[in-house]
N, C-alpha and C positions, 0 to 999 in steps of 0.2 A: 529443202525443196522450194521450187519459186511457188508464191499463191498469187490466188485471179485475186481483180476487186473484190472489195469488202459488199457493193452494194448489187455484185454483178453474177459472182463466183460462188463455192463456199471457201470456206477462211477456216484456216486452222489453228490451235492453238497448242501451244504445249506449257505443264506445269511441273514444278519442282517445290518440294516442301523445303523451306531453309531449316535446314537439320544441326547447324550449327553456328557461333558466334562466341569470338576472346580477342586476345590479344596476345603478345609474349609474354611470356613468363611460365610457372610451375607453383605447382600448388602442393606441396607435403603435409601428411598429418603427422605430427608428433607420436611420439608413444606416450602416455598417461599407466604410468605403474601400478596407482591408486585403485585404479579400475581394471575388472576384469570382465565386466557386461558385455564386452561385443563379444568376449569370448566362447562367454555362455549363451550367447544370442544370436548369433550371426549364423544365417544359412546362406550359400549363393542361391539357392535353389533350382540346383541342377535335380535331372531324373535321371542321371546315368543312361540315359537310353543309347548312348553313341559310345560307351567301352569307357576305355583307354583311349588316347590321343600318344602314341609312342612312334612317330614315323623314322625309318631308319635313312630315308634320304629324301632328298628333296620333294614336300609336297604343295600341292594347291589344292588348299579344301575350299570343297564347294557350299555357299551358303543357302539354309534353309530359305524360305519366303519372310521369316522374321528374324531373320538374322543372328536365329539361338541358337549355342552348340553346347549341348549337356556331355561331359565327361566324365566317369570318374575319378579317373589324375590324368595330371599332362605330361609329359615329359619329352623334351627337345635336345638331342645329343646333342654336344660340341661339331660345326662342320652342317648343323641340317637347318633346311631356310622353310619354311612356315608361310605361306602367302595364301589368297582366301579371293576366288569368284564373285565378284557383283552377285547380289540376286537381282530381282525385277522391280523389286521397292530402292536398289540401293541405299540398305538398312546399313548402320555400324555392325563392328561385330562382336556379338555378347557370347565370351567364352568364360562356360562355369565349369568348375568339379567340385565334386563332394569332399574330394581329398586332395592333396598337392598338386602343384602348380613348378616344377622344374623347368627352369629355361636356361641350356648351356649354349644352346646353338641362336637361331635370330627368328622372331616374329615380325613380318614388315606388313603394311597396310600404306603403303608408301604411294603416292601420285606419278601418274605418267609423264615424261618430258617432252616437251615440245617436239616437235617435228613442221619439217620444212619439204615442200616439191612443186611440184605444179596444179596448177587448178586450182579446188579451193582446201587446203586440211579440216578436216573436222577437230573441234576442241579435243586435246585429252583426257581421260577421264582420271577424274578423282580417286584416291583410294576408296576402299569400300566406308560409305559415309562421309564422303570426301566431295567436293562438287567439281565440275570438266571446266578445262582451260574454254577459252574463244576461238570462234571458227578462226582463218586467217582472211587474208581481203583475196582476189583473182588474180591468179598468177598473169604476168601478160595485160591485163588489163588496167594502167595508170591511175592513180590516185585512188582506188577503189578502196571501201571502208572493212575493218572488221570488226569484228564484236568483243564485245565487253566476257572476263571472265563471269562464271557465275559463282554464285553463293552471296554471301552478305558486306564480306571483304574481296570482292572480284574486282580485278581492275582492269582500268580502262584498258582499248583497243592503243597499241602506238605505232604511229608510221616509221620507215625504214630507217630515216634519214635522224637524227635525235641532235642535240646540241650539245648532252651527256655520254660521252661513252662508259661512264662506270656503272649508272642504275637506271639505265634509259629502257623502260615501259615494264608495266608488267610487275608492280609493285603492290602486290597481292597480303592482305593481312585476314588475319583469320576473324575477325569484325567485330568482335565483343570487346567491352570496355574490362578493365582489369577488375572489379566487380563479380563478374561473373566467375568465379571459383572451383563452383560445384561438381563443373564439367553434366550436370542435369536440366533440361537433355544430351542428349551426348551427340555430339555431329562432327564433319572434319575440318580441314582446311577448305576456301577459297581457290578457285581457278586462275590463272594467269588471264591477260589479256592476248589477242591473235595480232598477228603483226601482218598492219595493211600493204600497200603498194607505194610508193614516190611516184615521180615526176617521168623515172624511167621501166619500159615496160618490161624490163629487165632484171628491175628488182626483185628482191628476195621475197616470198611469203613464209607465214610461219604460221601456227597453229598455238594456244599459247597451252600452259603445262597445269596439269589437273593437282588441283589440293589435296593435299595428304589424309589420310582416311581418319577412320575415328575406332578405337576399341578399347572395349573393356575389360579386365581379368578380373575373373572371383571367383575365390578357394574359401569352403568352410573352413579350413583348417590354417593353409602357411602356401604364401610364393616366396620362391627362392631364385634370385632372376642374378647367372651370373654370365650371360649373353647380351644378345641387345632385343629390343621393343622397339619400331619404327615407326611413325607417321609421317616420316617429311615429305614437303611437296615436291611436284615434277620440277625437275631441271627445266629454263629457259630456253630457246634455241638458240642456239651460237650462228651468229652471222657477221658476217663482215662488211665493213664501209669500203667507200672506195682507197680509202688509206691503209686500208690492209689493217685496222684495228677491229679486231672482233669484240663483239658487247652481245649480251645475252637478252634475250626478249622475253616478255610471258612468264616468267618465272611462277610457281603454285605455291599458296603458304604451307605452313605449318597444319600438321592436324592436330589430332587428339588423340591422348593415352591414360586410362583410367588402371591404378590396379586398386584391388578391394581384396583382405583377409586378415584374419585377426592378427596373424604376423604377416612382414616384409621385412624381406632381407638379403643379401647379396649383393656382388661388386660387381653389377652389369649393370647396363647404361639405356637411357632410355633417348630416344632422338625425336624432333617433333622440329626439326628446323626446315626452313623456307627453303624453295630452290635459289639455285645459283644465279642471280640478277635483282637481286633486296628485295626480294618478297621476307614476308618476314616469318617468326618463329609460331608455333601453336603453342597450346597448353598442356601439362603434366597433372595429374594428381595421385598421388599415394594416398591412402587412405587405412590404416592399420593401428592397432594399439599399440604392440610392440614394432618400431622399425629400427632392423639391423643393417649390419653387414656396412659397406658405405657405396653406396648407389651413387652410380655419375648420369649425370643431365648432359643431353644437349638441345638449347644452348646451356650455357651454366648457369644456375640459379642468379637472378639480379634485383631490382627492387619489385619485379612482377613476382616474386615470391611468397607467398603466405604461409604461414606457420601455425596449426590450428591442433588442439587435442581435441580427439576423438571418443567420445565417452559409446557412443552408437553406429557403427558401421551402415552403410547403405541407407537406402535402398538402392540394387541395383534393376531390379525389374518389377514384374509384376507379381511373379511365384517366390522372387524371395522373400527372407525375413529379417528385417521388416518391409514392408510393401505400401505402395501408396495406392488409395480408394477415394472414389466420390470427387475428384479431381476434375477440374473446369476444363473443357475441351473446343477448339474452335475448326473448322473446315470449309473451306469453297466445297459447294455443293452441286451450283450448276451454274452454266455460263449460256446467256444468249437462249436459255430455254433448255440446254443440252446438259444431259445428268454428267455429272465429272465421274471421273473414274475414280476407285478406291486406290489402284495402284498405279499413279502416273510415270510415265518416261522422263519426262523434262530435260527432252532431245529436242530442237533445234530441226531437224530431218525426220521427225518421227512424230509428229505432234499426234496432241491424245486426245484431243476434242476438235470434230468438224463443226461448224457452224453451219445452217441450211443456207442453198443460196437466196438470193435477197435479203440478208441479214445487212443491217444497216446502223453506223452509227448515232447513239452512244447502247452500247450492249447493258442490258441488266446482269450484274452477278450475283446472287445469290451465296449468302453468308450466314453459317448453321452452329449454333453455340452450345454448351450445356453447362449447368451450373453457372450462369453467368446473369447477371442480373439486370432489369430492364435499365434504361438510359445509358449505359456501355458503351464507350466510343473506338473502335476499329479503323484501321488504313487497310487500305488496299494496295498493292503495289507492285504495276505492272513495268516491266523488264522485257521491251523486243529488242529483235536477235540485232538492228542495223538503229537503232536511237538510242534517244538519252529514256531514261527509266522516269516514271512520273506515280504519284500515286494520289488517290481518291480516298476522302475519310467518310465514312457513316455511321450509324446508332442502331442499337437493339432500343429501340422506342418502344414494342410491344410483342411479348413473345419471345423464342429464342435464336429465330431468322431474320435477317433482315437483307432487303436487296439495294444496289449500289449500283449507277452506271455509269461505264466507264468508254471510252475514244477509244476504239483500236485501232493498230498500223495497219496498213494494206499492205497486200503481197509478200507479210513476212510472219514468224509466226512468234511466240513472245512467252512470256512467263508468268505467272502471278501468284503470288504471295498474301497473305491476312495475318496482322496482329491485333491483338486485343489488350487494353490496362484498364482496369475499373477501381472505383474508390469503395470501401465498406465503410460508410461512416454509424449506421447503425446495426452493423453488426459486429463491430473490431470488439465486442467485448468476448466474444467467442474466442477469437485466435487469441494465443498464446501472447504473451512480451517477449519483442526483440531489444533483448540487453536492456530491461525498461522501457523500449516505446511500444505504443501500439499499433496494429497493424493497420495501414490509411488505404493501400492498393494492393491490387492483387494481377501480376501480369500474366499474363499466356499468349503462346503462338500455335498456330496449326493452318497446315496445307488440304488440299483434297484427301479427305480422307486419313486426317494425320491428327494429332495430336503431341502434346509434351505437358509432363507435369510444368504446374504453376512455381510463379516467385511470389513471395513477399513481399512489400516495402514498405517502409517504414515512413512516418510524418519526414523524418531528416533525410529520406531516400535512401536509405540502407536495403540494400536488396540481398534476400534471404531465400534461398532454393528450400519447398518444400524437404526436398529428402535431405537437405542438412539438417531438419532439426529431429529432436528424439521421438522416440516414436509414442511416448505419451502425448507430445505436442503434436504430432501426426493426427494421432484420433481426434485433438481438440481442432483441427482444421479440417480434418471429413467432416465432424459436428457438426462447423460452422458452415460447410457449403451446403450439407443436408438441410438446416436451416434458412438459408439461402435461396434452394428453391423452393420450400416450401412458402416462402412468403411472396416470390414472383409470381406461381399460381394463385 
C-alpha cells in the first residue's frame, strides 16, 4: 500500500525474522557402528497428540502456530502428495513421531513461481519457512522499479531487457556460507527478485518466485524414505524478448530438508534445488547412526558435502531429547515507541507496526537480549520494499537492551532484521573444546519476538552449532550462560 510522509502521515512498517541462511550443498551423517547412544537416547519428542498421519490421497495439512506436528507414525502411500498451510509466524515444519516415518509417495514444502499480469504482482510466497519472491514494477508505467527478493540470499530486482538471456535476474542463493551445516536454526530458501518495467510501457512485469521451505523429520525409531522430500524454490517467470527468446526472471532458491532418527534408509530422493533461472541449490542433512538403503540428492552431492559421525542425534526442538536450555536470545522489541508484535507478517501490503503521525526521522529501535553480556555489538538491518538495504551497528553497553536509530524511507514500508556475535574471553573456560580450541564467540540472531539457538566459534573461526555437540557439552554451555548472567548483574 502507498504510505504519507514520514514527518506528515503515519508510516508503516513491516518485519520478517531471517529464519534462514547456506549455500549448495548436503550435509550427511555417517553411520558410527561403535556407537549405539542415539539409539538409546534419542526421542523426537512427539506427544502423539495428532494419531497417525496415513492420508489415502491428496492432502494439505494445516500448521499449528508453532509449526509442531506430533504423530505417531507417518505413513505416505506411493501416488499421495503431503503439502502443509503457512501459519501466521511462517514457522518450518517440525514433523515428529514416536514410531516410523514411511514416505512412498512425496512430502513438498516447495516455493511458489513467479507470475506475470497487469498492475503490480505481489511477491510469491515461500515455502513454509521459506521467504516471498519481490513485488514486480507497474505494469504500463515505463521504467518503474521492483523489489528485491526477501530473506538473506534475495536477489536483486532485474529489468526486462538483460544483456544475458541464460541467468538474467533473479539469482537467489539460500545465504549461508558452507560452514553452516547444522541446518540449526532451520529456515528455507531465499525469494527471487520482481521483474521491473523497460523503456516500453508494454513490457512484461513479473512478480519474482518464493524460496523453498524449510522441514524437519524425526522418528524415535527409523525413516524409510522411498519417495521424494522437496524444498525447491519457485520457478522464474518465463518471459520473452523481443527476439522471441524466452529467459526466466526471479527464480527462488533452494530450501531446507532435515531428517533426524536413529536409522535412515531408502532409495528415495530428496530435492532442495533452486528454480529454473540460476537461483541456486539449498541444503540437505541426514542425521542417523545407522544410514541405509542408498538415498539420492538433488542436486547431487559435490564439494558442499560434509560427512560427519553422529555419536548424539539432535536436538530437534525444545521437548525433545536432548534439548537445548538457557540459550542467548535476541529480539526487536519496539520501533519508534511502538511495541513490535510477537507474531509478524513481513508483508510488504500488510505492515505490522504503524508509527504515530509526526514521527520523524532518525526513529529509535529498540533491541532486547538475554544471556548476552554487556559491551555485545549488534547490526541492525533494514530492507525497504523500493531501495538498497543499509544497516546500523550498536552495543549492549549496560543491561540487556539497547536502542539504535535508524533513517527510514518514506511512503514505503520496509523490513528489519538484529544480529548479535559476542566474544567470552573470560569465561571460554566453561565451554567445552572445539577439536582443541577454545571457545572465543558466541553468535545469535533473532527478529521481533524470535529467537534461534546459538553458534560457537572458535579463536580459527570454526563455527559450531550448539545442537551439534553432545549433550554433556550441552550442559557445559547452559553452565556457561548461567554463569554469564550471573556476572552481568
Amino acid at each position: 500500500m502507498g504510505l504519507a510522509r514520514l514527518n506528515k502521515e503515519s508510516t508503516m512498517m513491516s518485519y520478517r525474522l531471517l529464519v534462514g541462511l547456506s549455500f549448495i550443498g548436503i550435509v550427511a551423517s555417517a553411520s558410527d557402528p561403535s556407537s549405539a547412544l542415539s539409539q538409546a537416547t534419542f526421542n523426537s519428542g512427539s506427544n502423539e497428540s495428532l494419531g497417525a498421519l496415513n492420508p489415502a490421497a491428496n492432502t494439505t495439512v494445516t500448521l499449528p502456530p508453532d509449526g509442531i506436528l506430533h504423530y505417531t507414525t507417518v505413513t505416505i502411500p506411493a501416488g499421495v502428495t503431503v503439502t502443509f498451510a503457512r501459519n501466521a509466524a511462517n514457522t518450518p515444519v517440525t514433523l515428529l513421531a514416536s514410531g516410523t516415518i514411511l514416505i512412498s509417495g512425496n512430502i513438498r514444502v516447495d516455493g511458489q513461481g513467479g507470475t506475470g499480469g497487469p498492475g503490480v504482482q505481489p511477491g510469491r510466497l515461500g515455502g513454509p519457512g521459506g521467504f516471498n519472491g519481490g513485488q514486480s514494477g507497474i505494469a504500463g508505467l515505463i521504467n518503474s522499479s521492483a523489489s528485491s527478493g526477501q530473506g538473506p540470499g534475495g536477489s536483486l530486482p532485474t529489468p526486462f531487457f538483460q544483456s544475458s538471456f541464460l541467468c538474467d535476474g533473479g539469482i537467489a542463493t539460500y545465504g549461508m556460507p558452507t560452514t553452516f551445516v547444522s541446518l540449526t536454526p532451520l529456515f528455507g530458501g531465499s525469494g527471487g527478485g520482481g521483474l521491473g518495467v523497460g523503456a516500453s510501457p508494454s513490457s512484461s512485469v513479473a512478480s519474482g518466485a518464493g524460496g523453498g521451505g524449510a522441514i524437519v523429520l524425526a522418528s524415535s525409531t527409523q525413516i524409510t524414505l522411498n519417495g521424494v522430500v522437496s524444498a525447491n524454490g519457485g520457478v522464474g517467470y518465463l518471459s520473452y524478448l523481443d527476439q522471441g527468446i524466452g529467459t526466466f526472471k526471479g527464480a527462488g532458491s533452494g530450501g531446507a530438508v532435515r531428517l533426524v532418527a536413529p536409522t535412515v534408509q531408502g532409495t528415495g530422493r530428496i530435492e532442495v534445488q533452486g528454480g529454473t533461472g540460476c537461483a541456486r541449490a539449498g541444503r540437505i542433512r541426514v542425521e542417523a547412526q545407522t544410514l541405509g538403503g542408498n538415498l539420492q540428492y538433488s542436486p547431487s552431492p559435490s564439494e558442499g558435502m560434509v560427512r560427519t559421525n553422529v555419536n548424539q542425534l539432535g536436538p530437534v526442538w525444545a521437548g525433545s531429547t536432548p534439548a537445548l536450555v538457557n540459550v542467548p536470545t535476541l529480539a526487536i522489541t519496539s520501533v519508534g515507541g511502538v511495541v513490535a508484535p510477537s507474531t509478524p507478517g513481513g508483508l510488504y501490503n500488510a505492515a505490522d507496526v504503524a508509527l504515530p503521525p509526526g514521527t520523524s526521522n532518525p526513529v529509535p529501535v529498540v533491541i532486547t537480549g538475554s544471556n548476552i553480556p554487556q559491551g555485545t555489538g549488534f547490526s541492525l538491518v533494514l530492507i525497504p520494499q523500493f531501495a538498497t538495504s543499509t544497516t546500523v551497528n550498536g552495543t549492549f553497553s549496560t543491561g540487556s537492551t539497547a536502542t539504535v536509530s535508524i533513517n527510514l524511507p518514506l511512503a514505503q514500508t520496509a523490513l528489519l532484521n538484529a544480529y548479535a556475535s559476542f566474544t567470552l574471553p573470560q569465561l571460554s573456560k566453561h565451554f567445552p573444546l572445539i577439536d582443541g580450541e577454545e571457545v572465543e564467540r558466541v553468535m545469535v540472531a533473532g527478529g521481533v519476538g524470535t529467537s534461534a539457538p546459538p553458534v560457537l566459534i572458535t579463536k580459527s573461526g570454526k563455527e559450531v552449532p550448539v545442537a551439534e555437540l553432545s549433550q554433556a557439552d550441552q550442559v557445559k554451555v547452559a553452565r556457561a550462560f548461567e554463569a554469564l548472567r550471573n556476572e552481568a548483574q
